[in-house]
C-alpha positions as a printed NumPy array, in Angstrom:
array([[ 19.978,  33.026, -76.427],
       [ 18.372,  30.466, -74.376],
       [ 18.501,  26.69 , -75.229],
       [ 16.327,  24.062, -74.747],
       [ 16.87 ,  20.826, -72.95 ],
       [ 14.793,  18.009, -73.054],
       [ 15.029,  15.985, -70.468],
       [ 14.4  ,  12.076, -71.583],
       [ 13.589,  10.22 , -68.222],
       [ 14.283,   6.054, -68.549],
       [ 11.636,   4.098, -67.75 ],
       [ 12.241,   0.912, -65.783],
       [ 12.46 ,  -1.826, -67.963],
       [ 10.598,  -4.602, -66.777],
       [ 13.182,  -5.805, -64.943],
       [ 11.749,  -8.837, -62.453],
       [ 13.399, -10.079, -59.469],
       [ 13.747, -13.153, -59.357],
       [ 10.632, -15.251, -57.198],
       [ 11.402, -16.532, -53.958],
       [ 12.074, -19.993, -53.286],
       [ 10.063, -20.28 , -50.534],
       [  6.621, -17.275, -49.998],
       [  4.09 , -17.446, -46.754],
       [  1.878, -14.827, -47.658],
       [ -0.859, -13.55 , -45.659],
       [ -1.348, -17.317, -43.372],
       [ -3.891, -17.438, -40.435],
       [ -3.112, -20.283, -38.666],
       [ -5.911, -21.714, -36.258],
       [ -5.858, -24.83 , -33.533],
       [ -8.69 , -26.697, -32.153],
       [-11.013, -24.707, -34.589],
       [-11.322, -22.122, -32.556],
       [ -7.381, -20.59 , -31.296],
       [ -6.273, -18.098, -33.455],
       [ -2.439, -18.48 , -33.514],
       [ -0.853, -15.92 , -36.043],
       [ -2.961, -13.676, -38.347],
       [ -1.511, -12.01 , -40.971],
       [  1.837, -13.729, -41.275],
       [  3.858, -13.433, -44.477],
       [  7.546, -14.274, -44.972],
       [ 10.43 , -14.579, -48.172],
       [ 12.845, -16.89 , -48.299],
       [ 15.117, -15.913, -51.518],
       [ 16.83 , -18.602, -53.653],
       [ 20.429, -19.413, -52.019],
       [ 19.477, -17.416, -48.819],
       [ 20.2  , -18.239, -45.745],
       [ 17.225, -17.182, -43.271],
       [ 16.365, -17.554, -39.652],
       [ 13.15 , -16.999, -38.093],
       [ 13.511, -15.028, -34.118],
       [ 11.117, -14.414, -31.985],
       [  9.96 , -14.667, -27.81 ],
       [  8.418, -18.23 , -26.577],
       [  4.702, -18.18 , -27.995],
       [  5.293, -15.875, -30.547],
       [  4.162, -18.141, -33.381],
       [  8.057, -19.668, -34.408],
       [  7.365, -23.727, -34.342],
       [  3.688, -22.831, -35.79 ],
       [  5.246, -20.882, -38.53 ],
       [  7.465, -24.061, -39.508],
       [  4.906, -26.564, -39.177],
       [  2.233, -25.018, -41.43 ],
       [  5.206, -24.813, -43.938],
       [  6.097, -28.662, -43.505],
       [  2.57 , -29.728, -43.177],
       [  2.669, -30.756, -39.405],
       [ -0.145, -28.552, -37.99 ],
       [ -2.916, -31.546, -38.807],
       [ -0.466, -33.34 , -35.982],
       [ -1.926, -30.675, -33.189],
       [ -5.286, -30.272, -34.843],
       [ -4.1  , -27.178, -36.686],
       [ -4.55 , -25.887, -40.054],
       [ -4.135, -22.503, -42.605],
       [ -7.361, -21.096, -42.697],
       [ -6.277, -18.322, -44.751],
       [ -3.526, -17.32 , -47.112],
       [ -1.182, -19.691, -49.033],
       [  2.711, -21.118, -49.063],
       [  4.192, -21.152, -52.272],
       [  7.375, -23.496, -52.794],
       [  9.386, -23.267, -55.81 ],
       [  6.304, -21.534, -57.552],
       [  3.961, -24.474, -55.865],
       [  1.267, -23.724, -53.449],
       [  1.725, -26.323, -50.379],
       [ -0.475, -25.177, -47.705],
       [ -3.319, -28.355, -47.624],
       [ -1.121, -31.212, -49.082],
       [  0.352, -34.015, -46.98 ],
       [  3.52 , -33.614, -45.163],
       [  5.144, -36.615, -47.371],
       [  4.948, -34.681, -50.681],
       [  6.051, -31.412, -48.976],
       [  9.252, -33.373, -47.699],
       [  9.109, -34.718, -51.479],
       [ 10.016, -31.616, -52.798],
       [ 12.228, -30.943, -50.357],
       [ 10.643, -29.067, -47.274],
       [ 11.603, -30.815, -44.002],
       [ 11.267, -30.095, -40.252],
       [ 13.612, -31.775, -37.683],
       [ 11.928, -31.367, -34.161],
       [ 14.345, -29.545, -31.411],
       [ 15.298, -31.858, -28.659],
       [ 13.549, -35.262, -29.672],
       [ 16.859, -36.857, -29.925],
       [ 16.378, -38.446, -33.641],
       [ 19.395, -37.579, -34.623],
       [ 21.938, -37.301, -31.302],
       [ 24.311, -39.13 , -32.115],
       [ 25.039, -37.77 , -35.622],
       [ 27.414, -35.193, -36.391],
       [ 26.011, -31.747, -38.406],
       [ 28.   , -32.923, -41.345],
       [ 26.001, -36.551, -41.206],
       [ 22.987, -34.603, -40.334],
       [ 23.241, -32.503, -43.366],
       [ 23.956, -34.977, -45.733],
       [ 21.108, -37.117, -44.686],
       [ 18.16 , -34.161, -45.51 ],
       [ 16.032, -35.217, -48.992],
       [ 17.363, -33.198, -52.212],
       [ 15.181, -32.545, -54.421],
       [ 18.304, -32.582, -56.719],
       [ 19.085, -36.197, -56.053],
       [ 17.867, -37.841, -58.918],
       [ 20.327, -35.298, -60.991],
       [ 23.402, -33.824, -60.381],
       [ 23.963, -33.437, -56.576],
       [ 26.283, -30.989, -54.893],
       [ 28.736, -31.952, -52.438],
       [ 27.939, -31.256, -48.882],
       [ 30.781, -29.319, -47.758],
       [ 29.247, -26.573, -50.541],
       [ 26.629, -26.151, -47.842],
       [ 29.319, -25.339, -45.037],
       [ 30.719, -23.143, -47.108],
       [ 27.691, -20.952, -47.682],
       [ 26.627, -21.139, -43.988],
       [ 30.322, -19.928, -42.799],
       [ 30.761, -16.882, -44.83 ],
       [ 27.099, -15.646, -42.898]])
């Protein structure tokens, strides 16, 4: 005698990741209205990660972090194309003082702003968006960044 199985196959719930906190989808960055500096170039940064961005002089590194903090204008830069979402936000095309409001900020290699300063004092003097409620204590930060 033969029996039948019937084979019940889950279906995925609709289980959904959790957005990124930071998404550069698709940007086409462009100088002088005419230089095409990167085409095409998306990028996730999760919640909590930890995330660094390698590549050869000229590839597009410094351009990639100052569309996200609003600097390109600086250079005569701008997005053409695409969009940067923060915290669920699009920022591409607002000014760099309410992208450092919600707490995007660049500090610029080898200008000496901050020499004298220690990482710990250099940490702990970055915006937080968290500031006006419960703040975390700095040395949580070292902690993530030395189990890497």
């Amino acid at each position: 005698m033969t029996e039948a199985i019937d084979t019940i196959r889950a279906t995925p719930s609709a289980v959904t990741a959790p957005s990124p906190l930071l998404s550069v989808r698709n940007i086409e960055v462009v100088y002088d209205d005419v230089i095409l500096v990167l085409r095409g170039l998306s990028l996730e940064v999760p919640q909590g990660a930890i995330v660094a961005l390698l590549g050869a002089n000229g590839a597009g590194k410094s351009t990639t972090l100052k569309a996200i903090s609003g600097l390109l204008k600086t250079e005569d830069g701008e997005v053409t194309r695409g969009e940067i979402i923060f915290n669920g936000e699009r920022i591409n095309g607002i000014d760099p003082d309410k992208i450092v409001r919600r707490g995007i900020f660049q500090v610029m290699e080898g200008r000496r702003i901050i020499s004298d300063m220690t990482s710990l004092e250099t940490c702990g003097s970055a915006p937080s968006p968290a500031a006006t409620t419960e703040s975390q204590p700095i040395s949580k930060w070292f902690s993530t960044i030395s189990r890497g």
